[in-house]
C-alpha positions in Angstrom: -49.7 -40.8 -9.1 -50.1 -37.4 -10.4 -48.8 -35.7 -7.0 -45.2 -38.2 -7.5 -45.2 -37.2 -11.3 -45.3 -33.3 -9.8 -42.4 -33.9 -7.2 -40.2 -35.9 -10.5 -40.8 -32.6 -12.8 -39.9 -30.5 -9.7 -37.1 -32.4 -8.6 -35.6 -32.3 -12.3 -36.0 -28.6 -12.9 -34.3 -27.7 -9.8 -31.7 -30.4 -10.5 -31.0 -28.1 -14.5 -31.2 -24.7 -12.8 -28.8 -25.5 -9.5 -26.2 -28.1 -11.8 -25.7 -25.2 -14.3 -24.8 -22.5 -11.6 -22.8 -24.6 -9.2 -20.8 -25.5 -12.8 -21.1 -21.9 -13.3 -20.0 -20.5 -9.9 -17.0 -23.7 -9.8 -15.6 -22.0 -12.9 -15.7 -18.3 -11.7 -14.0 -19.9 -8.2 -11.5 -21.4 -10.2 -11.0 -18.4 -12.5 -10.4 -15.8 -9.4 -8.1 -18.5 -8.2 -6.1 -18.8 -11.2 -5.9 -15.0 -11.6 -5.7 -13.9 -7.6 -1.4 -14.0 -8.3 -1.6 -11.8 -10.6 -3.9 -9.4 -9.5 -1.2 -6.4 -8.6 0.2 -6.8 -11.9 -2.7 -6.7 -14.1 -4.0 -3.4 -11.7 -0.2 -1.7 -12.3 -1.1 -2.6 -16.1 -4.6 -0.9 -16.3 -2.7 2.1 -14.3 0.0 2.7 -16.8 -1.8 1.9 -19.7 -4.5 4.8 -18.8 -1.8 7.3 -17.8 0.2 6.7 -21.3 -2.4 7.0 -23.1 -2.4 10.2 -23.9 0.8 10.3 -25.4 0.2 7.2 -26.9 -2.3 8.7 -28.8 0.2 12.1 -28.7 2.5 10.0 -30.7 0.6 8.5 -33.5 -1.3 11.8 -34.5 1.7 14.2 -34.3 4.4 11.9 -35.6 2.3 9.6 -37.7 3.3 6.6 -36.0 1.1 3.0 -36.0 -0.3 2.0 -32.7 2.3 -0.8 -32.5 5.2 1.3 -32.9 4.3 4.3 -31.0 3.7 1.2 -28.2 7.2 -0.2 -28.7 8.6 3.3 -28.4 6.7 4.3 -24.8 7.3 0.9 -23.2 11.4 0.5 -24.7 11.5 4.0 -22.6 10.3 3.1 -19.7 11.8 -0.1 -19.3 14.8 1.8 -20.0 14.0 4.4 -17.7 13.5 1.3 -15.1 15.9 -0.9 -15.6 19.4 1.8 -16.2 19.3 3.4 -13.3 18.5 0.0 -11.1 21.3 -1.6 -13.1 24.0 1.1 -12.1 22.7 1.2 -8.6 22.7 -2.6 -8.0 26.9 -2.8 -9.6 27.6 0.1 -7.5 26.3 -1.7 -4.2 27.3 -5.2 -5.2 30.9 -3.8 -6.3 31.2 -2.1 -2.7 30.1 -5.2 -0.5 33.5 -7.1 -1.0 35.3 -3.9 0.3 33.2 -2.8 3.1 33.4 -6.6 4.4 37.0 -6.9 4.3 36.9 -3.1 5.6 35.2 -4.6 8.7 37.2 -7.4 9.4 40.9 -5.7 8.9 39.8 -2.4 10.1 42.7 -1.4 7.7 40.9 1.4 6.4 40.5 4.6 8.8 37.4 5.4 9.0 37.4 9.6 10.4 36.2 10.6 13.7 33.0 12.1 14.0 32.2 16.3 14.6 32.2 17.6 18.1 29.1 19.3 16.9 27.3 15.5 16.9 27.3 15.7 21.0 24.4 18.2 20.6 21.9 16.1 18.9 19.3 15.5 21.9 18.9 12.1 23.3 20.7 9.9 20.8 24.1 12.2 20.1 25.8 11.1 22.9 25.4 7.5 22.2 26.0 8.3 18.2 29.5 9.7 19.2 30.2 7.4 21.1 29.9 4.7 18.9 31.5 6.8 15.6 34.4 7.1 17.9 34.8 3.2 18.4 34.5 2.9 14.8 37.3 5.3 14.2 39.6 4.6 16.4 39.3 0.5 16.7 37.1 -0.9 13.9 37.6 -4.6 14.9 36.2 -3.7 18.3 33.6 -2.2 17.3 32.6 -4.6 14.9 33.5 -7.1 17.5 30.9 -5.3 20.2 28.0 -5.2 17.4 28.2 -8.6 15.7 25.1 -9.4 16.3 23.2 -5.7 15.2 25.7 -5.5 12.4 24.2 -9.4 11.2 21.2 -8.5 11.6 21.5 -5.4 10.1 22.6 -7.4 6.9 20.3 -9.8 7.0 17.6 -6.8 6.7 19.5 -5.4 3.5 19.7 -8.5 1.4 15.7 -8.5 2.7 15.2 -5.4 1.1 17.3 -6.2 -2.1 15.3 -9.0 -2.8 12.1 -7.1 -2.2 13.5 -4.4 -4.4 14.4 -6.6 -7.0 11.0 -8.2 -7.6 9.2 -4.8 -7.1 11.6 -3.8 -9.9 10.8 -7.0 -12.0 7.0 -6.6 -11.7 7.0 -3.2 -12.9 9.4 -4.2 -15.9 6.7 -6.8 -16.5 3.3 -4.3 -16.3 5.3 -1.7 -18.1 5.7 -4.5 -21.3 1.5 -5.4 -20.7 0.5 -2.2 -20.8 2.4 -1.6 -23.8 0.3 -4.6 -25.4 -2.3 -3.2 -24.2 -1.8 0.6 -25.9 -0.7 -1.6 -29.1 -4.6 -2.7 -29.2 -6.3 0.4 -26.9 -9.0 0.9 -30.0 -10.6 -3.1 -29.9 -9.5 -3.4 -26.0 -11.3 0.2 -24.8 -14.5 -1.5 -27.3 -14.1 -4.6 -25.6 -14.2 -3.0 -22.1 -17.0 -0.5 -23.0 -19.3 -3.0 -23.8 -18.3 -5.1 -20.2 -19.8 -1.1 -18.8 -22.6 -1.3 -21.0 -23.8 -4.5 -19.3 -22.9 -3.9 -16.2 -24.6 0.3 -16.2 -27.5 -0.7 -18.7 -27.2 1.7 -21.8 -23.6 2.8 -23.4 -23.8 6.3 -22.3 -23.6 5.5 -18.3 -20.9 2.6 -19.0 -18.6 5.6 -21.2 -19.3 7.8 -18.2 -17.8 5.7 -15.4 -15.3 4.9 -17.9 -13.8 8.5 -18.2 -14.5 8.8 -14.4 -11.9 5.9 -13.8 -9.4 7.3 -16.2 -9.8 10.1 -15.2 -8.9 9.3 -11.2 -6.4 7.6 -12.3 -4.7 10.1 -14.4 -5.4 12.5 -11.4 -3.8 10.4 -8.6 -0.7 9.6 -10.8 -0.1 13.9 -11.6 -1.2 15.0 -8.0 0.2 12.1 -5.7 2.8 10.2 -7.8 4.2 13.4 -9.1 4.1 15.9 -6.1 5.8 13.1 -4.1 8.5 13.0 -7.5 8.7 17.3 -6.9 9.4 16.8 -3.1 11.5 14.2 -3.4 13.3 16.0 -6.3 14.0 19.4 -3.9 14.5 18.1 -1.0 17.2 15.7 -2.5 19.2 18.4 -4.0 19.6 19.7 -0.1 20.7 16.4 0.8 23.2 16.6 -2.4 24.5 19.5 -1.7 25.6 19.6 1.9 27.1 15.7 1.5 24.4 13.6 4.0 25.9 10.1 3.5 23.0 8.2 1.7 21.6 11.2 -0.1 20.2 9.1 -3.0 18.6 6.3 -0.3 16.9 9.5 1.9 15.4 11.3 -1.6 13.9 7.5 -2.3 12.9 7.7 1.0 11.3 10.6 1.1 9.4 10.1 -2.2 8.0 6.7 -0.8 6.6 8.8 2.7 5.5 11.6 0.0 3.3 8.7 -2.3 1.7 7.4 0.9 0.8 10.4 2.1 3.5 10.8 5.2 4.9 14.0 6.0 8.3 14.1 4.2 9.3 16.8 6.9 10.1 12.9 9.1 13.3 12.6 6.4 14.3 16.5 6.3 14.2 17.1 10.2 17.4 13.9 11.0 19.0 16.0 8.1 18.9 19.5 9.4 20.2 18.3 12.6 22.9 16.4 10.6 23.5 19.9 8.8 23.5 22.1 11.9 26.3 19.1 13.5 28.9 19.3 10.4 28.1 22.2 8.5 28.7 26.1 9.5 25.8 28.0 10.8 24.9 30.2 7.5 24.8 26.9 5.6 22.7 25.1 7.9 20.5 27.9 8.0 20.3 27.4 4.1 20.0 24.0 3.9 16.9 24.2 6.4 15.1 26.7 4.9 15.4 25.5 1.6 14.3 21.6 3.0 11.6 23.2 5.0 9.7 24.7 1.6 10.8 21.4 -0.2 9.1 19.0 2.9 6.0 21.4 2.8 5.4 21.8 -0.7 2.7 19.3 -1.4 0.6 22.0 0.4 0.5 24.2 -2.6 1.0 21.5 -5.4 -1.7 19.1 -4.3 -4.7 21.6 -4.8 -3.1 22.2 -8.2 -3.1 18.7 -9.6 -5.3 16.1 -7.6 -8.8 17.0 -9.3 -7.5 18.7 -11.8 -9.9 18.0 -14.8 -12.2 15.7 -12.3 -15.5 17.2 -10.7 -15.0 14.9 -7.8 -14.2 16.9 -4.7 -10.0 16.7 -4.0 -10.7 15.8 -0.1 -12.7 12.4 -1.5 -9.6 11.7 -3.6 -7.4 12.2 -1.0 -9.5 10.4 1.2 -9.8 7.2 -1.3 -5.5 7.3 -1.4 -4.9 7.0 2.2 -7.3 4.7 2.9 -6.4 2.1 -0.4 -2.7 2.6 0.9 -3.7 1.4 4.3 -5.7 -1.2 2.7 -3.9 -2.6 -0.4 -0.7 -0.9 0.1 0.8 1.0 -2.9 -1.7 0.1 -5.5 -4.5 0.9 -3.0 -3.4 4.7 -4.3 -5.6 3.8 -7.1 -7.8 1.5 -6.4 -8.8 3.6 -3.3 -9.3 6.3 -5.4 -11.2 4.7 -7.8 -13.7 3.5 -5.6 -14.4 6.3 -3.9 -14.7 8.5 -7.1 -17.2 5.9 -8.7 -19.3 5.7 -5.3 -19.5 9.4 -4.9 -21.0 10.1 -8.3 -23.3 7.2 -7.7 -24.4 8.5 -4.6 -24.4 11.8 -6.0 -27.0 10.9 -8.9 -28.9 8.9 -6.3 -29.6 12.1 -4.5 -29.6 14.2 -7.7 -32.5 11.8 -9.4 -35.8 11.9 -9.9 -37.7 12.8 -7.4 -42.1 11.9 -7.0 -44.2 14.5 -6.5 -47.7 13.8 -3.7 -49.9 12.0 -6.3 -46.7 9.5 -7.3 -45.7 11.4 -10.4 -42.4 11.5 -11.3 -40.5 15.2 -11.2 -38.3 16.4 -13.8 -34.7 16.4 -12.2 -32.3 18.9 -12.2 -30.3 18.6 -15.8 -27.2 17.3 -16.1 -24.9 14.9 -13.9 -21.2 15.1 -12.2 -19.5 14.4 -15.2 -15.2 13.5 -15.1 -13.5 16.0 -17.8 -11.1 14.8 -20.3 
């Protein structure tokens, strides 16, 4: 009697530990579920909100402005600073899609031969004149003889419009979150310093990885985001200046190789070829010299501003971008970043902790910890 009255009590307490954290772990399941689609948003939200908060703040000592207000301000800007210049580049191209269709068909418009100087290009000039020439000369024909690269050609641009589009949306969408979010950055950063208190033990550690985080953050958007921007920025001009057709597509290019980490040199080598084919020697000459410094400049501005104000080594920075890229894509910048950063310094006041001395006692430790600088 007494040993079936045992199993009844142990049946029933395992029955109201398990129920509550199968209920428990059912909501957390459903929870990530809910949240999983919006994942990239909330992280490009976090991002922004952390890198404008500075002039956030900027904004409502100097000028006096309320949290709200200086909020409205930074995120009417960037929306703006979004949205205008997609809006002129999407009427421009939908504008010129009629007219290069019925350009196509008619052939009515002459389109000009190509430079004797295009025969030079190794490997693929030959072909490339070839086919400029067909274009020039008989643009039915030629349209005729590549229906099928010029479909699928088009098929990949409405592809990439779409893609383009909703990358453009999202971003709208996390610049007006994090725009909330710097309207309430005083009960929010409270709210998520008490999450860093739980999770580290004691307030001190959780403020500590708290400024580590920003502080990656603000280091990856300066010495990745922005280098790339610089690049992009010089090397454009060349492509400006000398006429390449698709100037603006090749600096966009360019700054996308530059944010993953891809040589940009991959865009600027087609174009100096390109320049030594239609231009004169003395400006080609120009043009690559002044490409070559642009494609290679990350080398000098990358030491400058990735780690700057962060004691984290630049090589584990750099290391956390490439491989978040590879793993997330373009928010693994971050996150990569991020993680690595946070699991250095842990490791590093792992190995930097108290050590025991022969009898058991504890050592003092060397004072002070790797600490991530305003």
């Amino acid at each position: 009697m007494t040993d079936r009255t045992t199993q009844k009590v142990t049946a029933g307490t395992i029955v109201d530990v398990v129920l509550p954290l199968f209920l428990l772990s059912l909501l957390v399941a459903l929870c990530i579920q809910l949240l999983v689609p919006f994942v990239g948003l909330l992280v490009w939200t976090i991002i922004l909100a952390i890198c404008f908060k500075p002039l956030h703040d900027r904004l409502m000592v100097k000028r006096g402005l309320s949290s709200r207000w200086s909020a409205i301000i930074i995120g009417t800007g960037l929306s703006a600073l979004v949205l205008v210049p997609t809006a002129i580049a999407a009427f421009s191209a939908a504008s010129s899609i009629p007219e290069l269709v019925a350009t196509v068909q008619s052939g009515d418009r002459e389109v000009s031969p190509p430079p004797a100087r295009l025969k030079e290009i190794p490997i693929v000039g030959e072909r490339a004149y070839a086919a400029w020439t067909q274009a020039s000369t008989d643009m039915p024909a030629f349209a005729k003889a590549h229906k099928a690269q010029i479909a699928g050609f088009t098929k990949t641009l409405l592809g990439i419009a779409a893609g383009l589009f909703m990358a453009v949306l999202a971003l709208v969408l996390a610049i007006v979150f994090a725009a909330i979010c710097l309207a309430y950055s005083v009960p929010l950063r409270a709210y998520i310093a008490r999450i860093f208190t739980r999770i580290t033990g004691d307030r001190q550690s959780g403020e500590h990885y708290m400024d580590i985080i920003a502080a990656t953050v603000k280091s990856v958007a300066n010495g990745v985001i922005g280098v790339a921007f610089v690049q992009a920025l010089l090397v454009g001009i060349g492509f400006f200046a000398i006429g390449i057709p698709g100037a603006g597509l090749l600096s966009l290019l360019a700054m996308a190789l530059g944010v993953v980490q891809i040589p940009v040199i991959i865009v600027v080598l087609p174009a100096i070829l390109y320049a030594f084919a239609t231009q004169s020697t003395t400006v080609a000459i120009i043009f690559t010299v002044w490409s070559i410094i642009g494609g290679l400049s990350d080398a000098v501005l990358k030491p400058m501003m990735i780690g700057h104000g962060l004691e984290v080594p630049m090589p584990i920075i750099l290391l956390g971008v490439i491989g978040g890229v590879m793993a997330f894509g373009l928010v693994g910048l971050f996150i990569g970043a991020v993680v690595l950063a946070v699991g250095y310094v842990l490791f590093s006041e792992w190995v930097g902790g108290p050590a025991k001395g022969a009898e058991g006692e504890q050592l003092p430790s060397k004072p002070g910890t790797l600490q991530a600088a305003e």
